[in-house]
C-alpha positions as CSV (number, residue, x, y, z in Angstrom):
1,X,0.0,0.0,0.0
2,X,1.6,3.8,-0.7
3,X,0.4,6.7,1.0
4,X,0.8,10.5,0.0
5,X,1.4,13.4,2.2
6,X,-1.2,16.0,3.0
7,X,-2.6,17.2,-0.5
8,X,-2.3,21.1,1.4
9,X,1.4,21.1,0.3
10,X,0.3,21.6,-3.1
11,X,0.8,25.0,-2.0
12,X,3.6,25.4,-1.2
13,X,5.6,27.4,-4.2
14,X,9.0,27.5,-3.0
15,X,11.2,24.6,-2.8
16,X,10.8,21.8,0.0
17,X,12.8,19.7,2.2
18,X,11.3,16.6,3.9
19,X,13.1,15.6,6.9
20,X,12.4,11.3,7.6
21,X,14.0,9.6,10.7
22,X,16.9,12.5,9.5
23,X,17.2,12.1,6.1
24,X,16.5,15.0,4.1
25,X,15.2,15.2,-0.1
26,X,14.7,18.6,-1.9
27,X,11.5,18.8,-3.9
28,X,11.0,21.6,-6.4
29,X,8.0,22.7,-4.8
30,X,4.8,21.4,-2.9
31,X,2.6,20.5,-6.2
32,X,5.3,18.2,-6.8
33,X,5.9,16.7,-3.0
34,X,2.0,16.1,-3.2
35,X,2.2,13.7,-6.1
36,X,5.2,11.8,-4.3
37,X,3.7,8.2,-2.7
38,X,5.5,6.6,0.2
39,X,5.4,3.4,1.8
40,X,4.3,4.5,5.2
41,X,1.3,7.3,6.1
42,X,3.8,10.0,7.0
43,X,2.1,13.1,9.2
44,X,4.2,16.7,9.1
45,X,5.1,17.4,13.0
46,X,7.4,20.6,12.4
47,X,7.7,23.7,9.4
48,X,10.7,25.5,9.3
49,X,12.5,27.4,6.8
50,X,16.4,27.0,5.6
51,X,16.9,30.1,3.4
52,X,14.1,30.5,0.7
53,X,13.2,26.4,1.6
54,X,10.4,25.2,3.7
55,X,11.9,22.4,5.5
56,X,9.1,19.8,6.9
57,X,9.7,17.1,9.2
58,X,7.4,13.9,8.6
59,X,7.2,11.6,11.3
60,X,5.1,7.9,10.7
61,X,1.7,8.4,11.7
62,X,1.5,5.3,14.3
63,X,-2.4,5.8,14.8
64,X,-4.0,5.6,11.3
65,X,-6.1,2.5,12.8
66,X,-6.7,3.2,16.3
67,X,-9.9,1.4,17.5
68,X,-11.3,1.6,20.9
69,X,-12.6,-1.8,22.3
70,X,-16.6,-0.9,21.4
71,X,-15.5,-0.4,18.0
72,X,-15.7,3.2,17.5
73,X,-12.6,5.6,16.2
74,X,-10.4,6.7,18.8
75,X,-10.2,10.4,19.8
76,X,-6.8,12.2,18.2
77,X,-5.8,15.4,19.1
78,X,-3.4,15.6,16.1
């Protein structure tokens, strides 16, 4: 299964860094970062900016199928 990151990045205009487990890759800009799949359902935790580049840190999302024991979603403050 691939996953891609939160469609919002699209936005972005400037170049972007993505910062996994601290490995960094330079995107040309967000529209192209949104079209990227991955092998896990990464969640951004921090923006910063290096020069003219937003940096974003992804972090695996650990809760994507959190169920309580009554069967119902469990509450994420994320």
């Amino acid at each position: 299964m691939t996953y891609k990151i939160n469609p919002d990045v699209k936005l972005i205009a400037s170049s972007v860094i993505t910062v996994i487990d601290g490995k960094e890759t330079l995107y040309d800009n967000g529209a192209v970062l949104s079209e990227t799949t991955f092998d896990k359902y990464y969640v951004i935790t921090r923006i910063t900016a290096k020069d003219s580049i937003v940096v974003l840190e992804l972090e695996e999302n650990k809760r994507i199928n959190d169920i309580t024991w009554i069967g119902e979603e469990a509450v994420s403050f994320f």
